[in-house]
Legacy VTK file of the C-alpha trace (Angstrom):
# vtk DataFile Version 3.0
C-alpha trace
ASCII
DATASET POLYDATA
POINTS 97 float
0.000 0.000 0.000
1.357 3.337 -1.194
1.478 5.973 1.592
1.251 10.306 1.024
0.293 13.201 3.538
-2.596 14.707 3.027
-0.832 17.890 2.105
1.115 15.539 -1.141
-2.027 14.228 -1.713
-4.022 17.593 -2.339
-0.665 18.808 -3.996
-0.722 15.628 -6.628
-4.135 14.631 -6.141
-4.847 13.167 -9.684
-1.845 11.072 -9.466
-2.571 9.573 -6.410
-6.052 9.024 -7.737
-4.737 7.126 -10.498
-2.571 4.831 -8.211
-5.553 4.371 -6.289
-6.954 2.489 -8.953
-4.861 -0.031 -9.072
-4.037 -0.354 -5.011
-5.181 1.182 -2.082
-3.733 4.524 -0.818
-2.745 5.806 2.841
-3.181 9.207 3.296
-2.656 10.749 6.719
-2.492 14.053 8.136
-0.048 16.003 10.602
-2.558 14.617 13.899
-2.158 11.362 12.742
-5.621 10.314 11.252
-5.482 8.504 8.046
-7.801 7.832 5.622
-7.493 5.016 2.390
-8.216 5.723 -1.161
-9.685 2.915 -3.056
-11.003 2.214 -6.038
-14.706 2.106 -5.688
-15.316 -1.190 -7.868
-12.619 -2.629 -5.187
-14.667 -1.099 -2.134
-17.537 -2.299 -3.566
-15.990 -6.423 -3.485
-14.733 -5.842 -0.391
-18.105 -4.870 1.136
-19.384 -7.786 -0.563
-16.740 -10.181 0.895
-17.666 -8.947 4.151
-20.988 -9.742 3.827
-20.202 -13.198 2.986
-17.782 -13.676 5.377
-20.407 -12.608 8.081
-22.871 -14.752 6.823
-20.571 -17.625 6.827
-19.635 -16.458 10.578
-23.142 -16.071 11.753
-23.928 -19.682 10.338
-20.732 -21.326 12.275
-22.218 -19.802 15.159
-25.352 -21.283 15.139
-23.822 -24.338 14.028
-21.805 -24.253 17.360
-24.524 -23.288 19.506
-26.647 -26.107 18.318
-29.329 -23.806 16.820
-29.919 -26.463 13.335
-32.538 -28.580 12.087
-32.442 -31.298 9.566
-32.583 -30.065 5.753
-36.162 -31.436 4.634
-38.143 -29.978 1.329
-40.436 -27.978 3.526
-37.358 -26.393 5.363
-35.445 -25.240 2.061
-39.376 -24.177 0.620
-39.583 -22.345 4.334
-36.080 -20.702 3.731
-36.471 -19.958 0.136
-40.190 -17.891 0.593
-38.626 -15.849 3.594
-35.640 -14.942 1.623
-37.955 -14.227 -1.129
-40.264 -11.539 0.938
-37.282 -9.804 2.616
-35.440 -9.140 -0.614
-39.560 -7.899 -1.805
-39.593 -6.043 1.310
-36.232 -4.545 0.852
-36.943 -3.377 -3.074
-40.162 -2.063 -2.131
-38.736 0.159 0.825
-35.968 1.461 -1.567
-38.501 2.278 -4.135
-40.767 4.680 -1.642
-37.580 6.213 0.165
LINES 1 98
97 0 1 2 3 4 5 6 7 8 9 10 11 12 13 14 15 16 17 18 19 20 21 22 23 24 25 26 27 28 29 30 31 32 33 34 35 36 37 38 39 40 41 42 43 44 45 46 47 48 49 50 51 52 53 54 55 56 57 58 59 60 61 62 63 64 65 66 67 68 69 70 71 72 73 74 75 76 77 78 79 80 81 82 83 84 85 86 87 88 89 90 91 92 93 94 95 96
């Protein structure tokens, strides 16, 4: 990971910002606080791997803590409708707001 001040970084901005689209960029200021510059596509995967990864952790859990059942048709028909009316739920809450 490339690192800059924020001072360089207004200075040379557009070159950092093309550097940023290939890897990620530190910027910090004089206090210490520092900030990355990403590419947005990149953000974008990584907030998708994150998701995934906490659905995969959230599952182990309840693995560990005994919360299953067995996998029957009316369990993956259960699963699959509620799945179904959140995502309807979520697209029609998006679409008012």
């Amino acid at each position: 990971m490339e690192r800059t001040t924020a001072l360089d970084f207004r200075e040379q901005m557009k070159s950092w910002m093309d550097l940023a689209s290939a890897e990620p960029v530190k910027i910090t200021r004089k206090n210490g606080q520092a900030f990355i510059l990403v590419d947005a596509d990149k953000y974008h995967e990584m907030e998708l791997e994150l998701a995934n990864l906490r659905g995969l952790t959230k599952g182990l859990l309840d693995v560990a803590a005994g919360n299953t059942q067995p996998l029957t048709e009316d369990v993956i028909t259960q699963t699959l409708e509620s799945g179904k009316n959140k995502a309807l739920a979520r697209k029609t809450k998006k679409a008012v707001g």
